[in-house]
C-alpha positions as CSV (number, residue, x, y, z in Angstrom):
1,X,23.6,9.0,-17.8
2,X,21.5,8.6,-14.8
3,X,19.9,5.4,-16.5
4,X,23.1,3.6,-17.0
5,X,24.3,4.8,-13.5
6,X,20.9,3.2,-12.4
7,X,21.6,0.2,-14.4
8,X,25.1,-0.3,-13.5
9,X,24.0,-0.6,-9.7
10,X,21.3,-2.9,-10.2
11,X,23.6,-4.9,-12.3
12,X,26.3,-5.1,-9.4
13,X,23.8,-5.9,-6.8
14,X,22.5,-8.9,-8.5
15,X,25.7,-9.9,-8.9
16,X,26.4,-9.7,-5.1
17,X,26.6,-13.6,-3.6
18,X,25.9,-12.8,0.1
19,X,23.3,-11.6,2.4
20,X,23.3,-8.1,3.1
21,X,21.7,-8.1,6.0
22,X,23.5,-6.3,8.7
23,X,22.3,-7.0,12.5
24,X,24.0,-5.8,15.3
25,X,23.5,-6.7,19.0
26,X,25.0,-6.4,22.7
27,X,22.6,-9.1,24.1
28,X,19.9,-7.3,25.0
29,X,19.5,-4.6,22.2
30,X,19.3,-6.0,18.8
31,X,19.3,-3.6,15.8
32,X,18.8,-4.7,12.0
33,X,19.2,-3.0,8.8
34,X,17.4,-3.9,5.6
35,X,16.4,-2.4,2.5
36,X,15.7,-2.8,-0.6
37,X,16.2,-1.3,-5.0
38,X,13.7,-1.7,-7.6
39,X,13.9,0.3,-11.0
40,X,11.3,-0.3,-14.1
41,X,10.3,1.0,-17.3
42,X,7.0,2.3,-18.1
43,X,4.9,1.6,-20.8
44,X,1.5,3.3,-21.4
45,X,-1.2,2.8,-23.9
46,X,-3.0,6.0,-24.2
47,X,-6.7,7.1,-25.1
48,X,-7.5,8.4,-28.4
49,X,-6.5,12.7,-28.4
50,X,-4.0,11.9,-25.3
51,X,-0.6,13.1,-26.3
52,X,1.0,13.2,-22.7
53,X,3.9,10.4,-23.1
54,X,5.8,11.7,-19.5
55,X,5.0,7.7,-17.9
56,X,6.8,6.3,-21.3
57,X,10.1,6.2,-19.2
58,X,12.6,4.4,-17.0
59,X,12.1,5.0,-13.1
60,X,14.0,4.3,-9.9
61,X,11.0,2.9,-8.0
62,X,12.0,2.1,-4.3
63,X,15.8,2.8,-2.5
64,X,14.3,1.6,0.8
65,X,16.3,1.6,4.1
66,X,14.9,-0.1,7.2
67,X,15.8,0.2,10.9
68,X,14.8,-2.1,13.1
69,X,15.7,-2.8,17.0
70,X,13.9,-4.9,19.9
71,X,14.9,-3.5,23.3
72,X,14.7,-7.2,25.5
73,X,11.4,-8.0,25.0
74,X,10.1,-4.0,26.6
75,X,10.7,-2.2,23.6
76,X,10.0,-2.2,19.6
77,X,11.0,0.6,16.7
78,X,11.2,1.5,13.3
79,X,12.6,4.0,11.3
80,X,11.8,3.3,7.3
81,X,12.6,6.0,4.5
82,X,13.0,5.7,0.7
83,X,16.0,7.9,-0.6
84,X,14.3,7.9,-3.9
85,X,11.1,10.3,-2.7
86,X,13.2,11.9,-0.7
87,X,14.9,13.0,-3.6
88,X,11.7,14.0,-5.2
89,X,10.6,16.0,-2.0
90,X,14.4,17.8,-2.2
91,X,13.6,18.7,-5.9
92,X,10.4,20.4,-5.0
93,X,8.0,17.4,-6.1
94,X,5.9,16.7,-3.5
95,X,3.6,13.4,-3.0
96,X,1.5,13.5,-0.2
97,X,1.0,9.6,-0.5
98,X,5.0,8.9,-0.7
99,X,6.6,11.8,1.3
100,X,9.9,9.9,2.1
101,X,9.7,8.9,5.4
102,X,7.2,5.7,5.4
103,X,7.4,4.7,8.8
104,X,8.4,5.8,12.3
105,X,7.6,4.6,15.7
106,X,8.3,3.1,19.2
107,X,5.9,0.5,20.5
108,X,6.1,-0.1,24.1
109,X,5.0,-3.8,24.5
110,X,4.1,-3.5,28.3
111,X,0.0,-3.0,27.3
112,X,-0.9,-6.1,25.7
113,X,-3.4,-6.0,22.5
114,X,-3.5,-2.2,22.4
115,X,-1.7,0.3,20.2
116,X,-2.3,4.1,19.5
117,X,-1.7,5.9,16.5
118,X,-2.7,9.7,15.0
119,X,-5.1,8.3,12.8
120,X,-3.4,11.1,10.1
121,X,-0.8,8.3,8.0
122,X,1.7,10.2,6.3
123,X,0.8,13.5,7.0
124,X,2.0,12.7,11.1
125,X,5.1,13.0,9.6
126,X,5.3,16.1,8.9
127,X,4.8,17.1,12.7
128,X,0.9,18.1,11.4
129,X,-1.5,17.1,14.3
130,X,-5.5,16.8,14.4
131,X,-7.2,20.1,16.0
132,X,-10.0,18.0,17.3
133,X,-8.2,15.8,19.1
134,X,-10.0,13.0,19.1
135,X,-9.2,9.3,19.2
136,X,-9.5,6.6,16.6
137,X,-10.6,3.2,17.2
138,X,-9.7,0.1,15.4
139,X,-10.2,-3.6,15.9
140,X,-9.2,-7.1,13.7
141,X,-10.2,-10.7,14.6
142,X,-8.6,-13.6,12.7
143,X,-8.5,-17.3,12.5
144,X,-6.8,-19.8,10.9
145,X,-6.7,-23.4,9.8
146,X,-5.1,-25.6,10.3
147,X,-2.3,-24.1,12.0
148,X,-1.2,-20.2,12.3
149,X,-1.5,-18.6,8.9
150,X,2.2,-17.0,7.4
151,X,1.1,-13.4,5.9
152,X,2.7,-13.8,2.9
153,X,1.2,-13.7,-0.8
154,X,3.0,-16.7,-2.1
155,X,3.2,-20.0,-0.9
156,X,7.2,-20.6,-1.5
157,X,7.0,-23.3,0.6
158,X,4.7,-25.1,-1.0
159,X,2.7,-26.3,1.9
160,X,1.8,-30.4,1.9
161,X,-2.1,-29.4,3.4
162,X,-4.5,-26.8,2.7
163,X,-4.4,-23.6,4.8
164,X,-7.2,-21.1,5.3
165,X,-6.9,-17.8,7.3
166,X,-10.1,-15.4,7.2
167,X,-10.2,-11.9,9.4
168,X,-12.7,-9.1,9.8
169,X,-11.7,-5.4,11.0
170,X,-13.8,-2.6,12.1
171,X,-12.5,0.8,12.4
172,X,-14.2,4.3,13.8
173,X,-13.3,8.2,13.9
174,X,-14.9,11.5,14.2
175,X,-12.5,13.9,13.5
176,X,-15.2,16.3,13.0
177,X,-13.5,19.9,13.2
178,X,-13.7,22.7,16.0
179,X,-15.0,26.1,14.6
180,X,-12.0,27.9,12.7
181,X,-10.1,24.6,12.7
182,X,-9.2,22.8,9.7
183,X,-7.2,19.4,9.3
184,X,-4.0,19.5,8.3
185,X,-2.6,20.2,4.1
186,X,-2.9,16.5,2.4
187,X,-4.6,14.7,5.4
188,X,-7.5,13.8,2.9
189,X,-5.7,11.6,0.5
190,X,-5.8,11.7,-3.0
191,X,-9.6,11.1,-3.1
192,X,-10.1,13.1,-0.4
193,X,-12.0,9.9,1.6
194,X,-8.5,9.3,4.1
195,X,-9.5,11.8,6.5
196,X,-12.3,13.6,6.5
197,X,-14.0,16.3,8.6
198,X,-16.1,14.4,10.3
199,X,-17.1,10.8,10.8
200,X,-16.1,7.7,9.3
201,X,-16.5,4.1,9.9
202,X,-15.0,1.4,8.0
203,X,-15.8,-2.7,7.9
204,X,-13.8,-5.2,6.1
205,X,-13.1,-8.9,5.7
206,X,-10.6,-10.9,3.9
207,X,-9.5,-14.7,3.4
208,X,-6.4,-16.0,2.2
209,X,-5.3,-19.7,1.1
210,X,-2.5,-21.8,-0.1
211,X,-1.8,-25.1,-1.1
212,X,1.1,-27.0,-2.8
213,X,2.4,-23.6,-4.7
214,X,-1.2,-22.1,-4.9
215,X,-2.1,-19.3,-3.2
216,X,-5.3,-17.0,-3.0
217,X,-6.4,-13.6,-1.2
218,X,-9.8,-12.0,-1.8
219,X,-10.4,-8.8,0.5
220,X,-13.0,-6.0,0.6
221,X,-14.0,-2.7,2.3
222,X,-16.3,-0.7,2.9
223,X,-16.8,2.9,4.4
224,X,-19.3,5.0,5.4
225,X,-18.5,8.9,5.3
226,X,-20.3,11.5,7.7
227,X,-19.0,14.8,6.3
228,X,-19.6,18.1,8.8
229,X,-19.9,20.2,6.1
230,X,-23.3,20.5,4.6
231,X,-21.5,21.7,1.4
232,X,-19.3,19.1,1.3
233,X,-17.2,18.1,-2.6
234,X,-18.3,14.4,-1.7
235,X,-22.1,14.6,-1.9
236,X,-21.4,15.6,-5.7
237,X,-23.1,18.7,-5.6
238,X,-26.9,16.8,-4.4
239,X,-29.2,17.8,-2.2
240,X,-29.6,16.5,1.0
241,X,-32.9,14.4,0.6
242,X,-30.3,12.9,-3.0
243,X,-27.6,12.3,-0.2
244,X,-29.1,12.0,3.0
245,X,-26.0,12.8,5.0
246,X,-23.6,10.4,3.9
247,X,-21.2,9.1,1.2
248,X,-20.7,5.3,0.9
249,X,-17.3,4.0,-0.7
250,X,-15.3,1.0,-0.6
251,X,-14.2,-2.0,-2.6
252,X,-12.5,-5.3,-2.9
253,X,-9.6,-7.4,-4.6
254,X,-9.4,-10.8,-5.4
255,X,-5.6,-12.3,-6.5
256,X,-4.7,-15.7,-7.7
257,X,-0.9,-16.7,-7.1
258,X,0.9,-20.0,-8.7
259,X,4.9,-20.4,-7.8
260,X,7.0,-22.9,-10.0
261,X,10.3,-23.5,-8.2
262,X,12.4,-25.5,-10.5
263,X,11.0,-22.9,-13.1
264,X,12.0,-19.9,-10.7
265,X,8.8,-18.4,-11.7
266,X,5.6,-16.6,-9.8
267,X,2.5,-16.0,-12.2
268,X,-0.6,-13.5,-10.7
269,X,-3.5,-12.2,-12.0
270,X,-5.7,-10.0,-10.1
271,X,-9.1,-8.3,-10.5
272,X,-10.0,-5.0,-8.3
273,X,-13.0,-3.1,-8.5
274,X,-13.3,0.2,-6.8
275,X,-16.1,3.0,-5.9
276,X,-14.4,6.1,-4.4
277,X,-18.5,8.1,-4.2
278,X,-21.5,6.4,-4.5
279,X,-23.6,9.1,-5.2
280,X,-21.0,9.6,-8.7
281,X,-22.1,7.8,-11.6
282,X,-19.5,4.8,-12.1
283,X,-16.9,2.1,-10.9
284,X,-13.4,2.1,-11.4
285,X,-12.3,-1.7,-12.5
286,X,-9.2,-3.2,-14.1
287,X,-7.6,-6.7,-14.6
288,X,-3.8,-7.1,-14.2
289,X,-1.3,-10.0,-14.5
290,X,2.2,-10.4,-14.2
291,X,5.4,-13.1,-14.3
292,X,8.2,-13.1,-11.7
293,X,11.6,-15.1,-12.3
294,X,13.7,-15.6,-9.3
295,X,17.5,-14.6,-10.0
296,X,18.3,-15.5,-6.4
297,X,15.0,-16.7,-5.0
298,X,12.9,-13.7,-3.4
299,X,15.9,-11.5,-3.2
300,X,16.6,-10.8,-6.9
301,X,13.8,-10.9,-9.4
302,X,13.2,-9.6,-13.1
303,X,9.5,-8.5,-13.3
304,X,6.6,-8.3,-15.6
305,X,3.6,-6.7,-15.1
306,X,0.2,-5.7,-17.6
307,X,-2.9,-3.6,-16.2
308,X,-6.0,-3.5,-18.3
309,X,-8.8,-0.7,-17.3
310,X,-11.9,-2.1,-17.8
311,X,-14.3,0.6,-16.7
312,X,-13.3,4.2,-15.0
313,X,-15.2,6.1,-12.7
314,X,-14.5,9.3,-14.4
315,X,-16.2,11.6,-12.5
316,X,-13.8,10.8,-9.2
317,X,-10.6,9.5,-11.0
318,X,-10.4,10.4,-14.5
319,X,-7.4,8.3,-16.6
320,X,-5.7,9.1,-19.5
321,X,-4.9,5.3,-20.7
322,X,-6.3,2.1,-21.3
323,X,-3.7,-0.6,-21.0
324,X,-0.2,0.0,-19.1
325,X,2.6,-2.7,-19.0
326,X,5.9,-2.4,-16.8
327,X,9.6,-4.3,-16.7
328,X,11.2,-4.1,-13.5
329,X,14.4,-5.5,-11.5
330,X,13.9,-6.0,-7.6
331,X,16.9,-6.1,-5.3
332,X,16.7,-7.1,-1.4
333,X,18.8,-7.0,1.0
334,X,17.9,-8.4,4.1
């Protein structure tokens, strides 16, 4: 029943003809609403021995809702949720990495260039806060050519001349812990590299393209981890002359975009390659493609997707399968 209830809605909002945007305003106070449904199915190719099926299924992905105002030009927030994990959290299943509530903040535009955050993601959310108290530093330089650089993945447009945009980022914290202090539950992230007790610094670049339907990103990171802890789970168990005080990890993308608009259709590939530890033996790589046909151009699409593991780094992030493939419906309303 819930999948045809599920179906049955997805079904009445691609039938919908108009915008769904809803944007209220008195002059100077603007407030808009958006949001979006997606729902797939699930297909996973399991290793030999693995009998676990419980990913073989349909899913209600996303049942985003977005707030967004502008107070004149003083003032910016944001208040973003997804109904669907806040479900999950109400039913006692938890996801540190998708609690619910994805986004809220006001952003005082008065201070030029500067922004502050906790540094914690998700888990500042839950009214947790960081014991040492320290701050967190972040930077980004761009450039772009031949003109400013629209962030988006596909070039729907189809721009007449070549554009380039290339960045760089930097980021530093030591969050390392007063005595009898501890960060807060889920702070470290599913690979326990998000936050850590201690120092971290992080350097990255990335370069996108487009031209005439084509479009391109290629980005990559790289972080070095300062745990306090002499015992630390990261150093694998080493000694310290094996790890010599620190943990490297990081990784890169690199995505390859081509949009056909009297077909209707986006085709992708993408290749990532990850290493959550350095000092554990292995990289975690896999190749993925996927088709996109355009019901109602960006706003309604029927979706295809195929992930291929081609090595795991089993020590970090054991998986169970070898090939996954996923059918989705995507519904915007903005």
């Amino acid at each position: 029943m819930r999948i045809e209830r599920s179906l049955i809605i997805v079904a009445l909002l691609i039938g919908a003809e108009a915008s769904a945007q809803v944007t209220l305003g008195n002059g100077d106070h603007v407030l808009e609403i958006t949001g979006g449904v997606s729902m797939y199915y699930n297909q996973r190719f399991l290793k030999e021995g693995e009998t676990n099926k419980r990913k073989d299924r349909f899913n209600l992905r996303d049942a985003q809702l977005q707030f967004e105002g502008r107070y004149k030009n003083s003032f910016n927030y944001e208040l973003q949720f997804d109904m669907a994990d806040l479900a999950q959290a109400s039913a006692g299943i938890i996801d540190p990495e998708n609690p619910g509530l994805m986004d809220a903040n006001v952003t005082y535009k008065g201070i030029p260039y500067l922004d502050i955050y906790t540094g914690l993601g998700e888990t500042s959310l839950r009214g947790d806060n960081d014991p040492s108290g320290q701050l967190e530093y972040i930077g980004r330089i761009e450039a772009s050519w031949p003109s400013r650089f629209r962030k988006v993945d596909i070039d729907d447009r189809r721009v007449p001349v070549p554009m380039v945009a290339v960045g760089v980022n930097a980021r530093y914290t030591d969050k390392a812990q007063p005595p009898g202090a501890f960060l807060p539950s889920f702070s470290a992230g599913e690979y326990n590299i998000k936050v850590i007790d201690g120092k971290k610094t992080t350097v990255g670049g990335d370069i996108a393209a487009m031209y005439k339907g084509f479009s391109v990103q290629v980005e990559g990171h790289m972080m070095r981890l300062e745990p306090s802890a002499a015992n630390s789970a990261l150093f694998q168990q080493l000694s310290r002359d094996q790890h010599e005080g620190y943990v490297m990890a990081g990784g890169y993308y690199a995505q390859a975009n081509w949009w056909n608009k009297k077909l209707r259709t986006i085709l992708s590939v993408r290749y990532e390659e990850l290493n959550l530890n350095d000092l554990a033996t292995g990289l975690s790589q896999r190749l993925g493609g996927a088709i996109a046909y355009q019901v109602r151009g960006n706003d309604v699409m029927i979706k295809a997707q195929w992930w291929h593991i081609l090595e795991e780094e089993a020590t970090v992030d054991p998986l169970r399968w070898t090939e996954q493939a996923r059918v989705g419906v995507q519904y915007l309303f903005r």
